[in-house]
N, C-alpha and C positions, 0 to 999 in steps of 0.2 A: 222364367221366360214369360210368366203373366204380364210381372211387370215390365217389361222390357216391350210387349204386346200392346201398351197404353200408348207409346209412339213409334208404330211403324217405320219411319223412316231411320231413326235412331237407330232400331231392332236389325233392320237390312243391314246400314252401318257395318256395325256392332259385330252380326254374324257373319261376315264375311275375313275379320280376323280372326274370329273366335274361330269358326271354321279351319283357317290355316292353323294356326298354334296348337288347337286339339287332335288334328286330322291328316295335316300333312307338314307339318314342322320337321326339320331336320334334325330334329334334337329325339334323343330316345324317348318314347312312354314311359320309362322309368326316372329318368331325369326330370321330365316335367312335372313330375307327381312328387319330387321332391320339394322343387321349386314353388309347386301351388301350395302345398299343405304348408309349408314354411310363410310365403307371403296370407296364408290364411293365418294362420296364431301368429302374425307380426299384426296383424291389422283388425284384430278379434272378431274373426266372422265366420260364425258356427256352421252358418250356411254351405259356403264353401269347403268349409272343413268337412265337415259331413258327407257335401259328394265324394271328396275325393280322397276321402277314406277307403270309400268303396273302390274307388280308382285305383289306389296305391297296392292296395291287395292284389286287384285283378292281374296288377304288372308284378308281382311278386314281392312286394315290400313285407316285412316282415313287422310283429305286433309293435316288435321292440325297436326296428327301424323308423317308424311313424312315431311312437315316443318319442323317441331321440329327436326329432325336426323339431317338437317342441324345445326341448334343450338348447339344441346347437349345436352339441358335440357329437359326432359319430365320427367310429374310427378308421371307416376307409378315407383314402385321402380325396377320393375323385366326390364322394357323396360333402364332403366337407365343401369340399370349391363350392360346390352347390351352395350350401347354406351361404358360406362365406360372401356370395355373390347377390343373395337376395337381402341380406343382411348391409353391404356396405349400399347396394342400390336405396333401397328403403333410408336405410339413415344418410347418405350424403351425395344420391343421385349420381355417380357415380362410383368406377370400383378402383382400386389400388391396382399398381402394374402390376404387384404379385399376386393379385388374385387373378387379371387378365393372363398374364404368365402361363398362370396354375389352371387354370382351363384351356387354354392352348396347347397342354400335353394330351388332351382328354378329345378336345372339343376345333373344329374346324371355323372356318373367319362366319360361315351363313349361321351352323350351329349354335356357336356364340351370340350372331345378331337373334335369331330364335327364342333363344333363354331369355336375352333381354329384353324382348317382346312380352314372352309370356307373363317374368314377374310386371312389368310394365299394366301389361292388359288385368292381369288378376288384381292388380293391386287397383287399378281403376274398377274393377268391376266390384270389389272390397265398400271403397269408399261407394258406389250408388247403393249396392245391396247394405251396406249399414246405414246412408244417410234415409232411403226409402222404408227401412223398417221391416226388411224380405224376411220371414221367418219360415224353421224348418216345416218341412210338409210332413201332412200325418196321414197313418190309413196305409196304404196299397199302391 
């Protein structure tokens, strides 16, 4: 947020979606925490990864569920759409009908637009925090 603190208006911006997608998205806290941590190691940024580490924990993710996002492979079907979803966004802007489908069992039309928000906004917020040089905090 320092950096983000350098331009004000930007920040205002900026927080008022981040505000909705963290805080009152329609999509579970645990969905989201799959979606970030994944568009974090697509976009290698420690930073992000890092938070929401802590994040994925607190919604109950497991050591070996956060591994896996790094893989890809996890073997419920609903946490795969997940990936599957940050993964065809990331490489081809958008998603396959089967993966739209395949979260249509899981996931409702705002929900869906939500997810696609989030990897959206994280992947944006990726690209400033690695092109700015944001590095992890140390200390307390």
């Amino acid at each position: 947020m320092s950096t983000l603190a350098r331009h004000p208006d930007l920040a205002e911006a900026y927080l008022a979606l981040g505000v909705h997608l963290n805080f009152r998205s329609t999509s579970s806290h645990r969905a989201r925490e799959f979606v970030v941590l994944r568009v974090a190691h697509r976009r290698r940024n420690s930073y992000i990864w890092s938070a929401h580490v802590r994040s994925a924990v607190a919604q109950g993710l497991s050591d070996l569920e956060i591994e896996a996002v790094r893989s890809g492979q996890l073997p419920d079907a609903w946490d795969q759409a997940l990936i599957a979803a940050v993964d065809e966004l990331d490489e081809r802007s958008e998603l396959t009908d089967r993966t739209w489908a395949t979260l249509g069992e899981f996931l409702d039309e705002r929900q869906r637009m939500d997810l696609i928000f989030t990897v959206g906004c994280f992947t944006m917020l990726s690209f400033a925090y690695n092109a700015f040089g944001v590095q992890l905090e140390t200390g307390p």
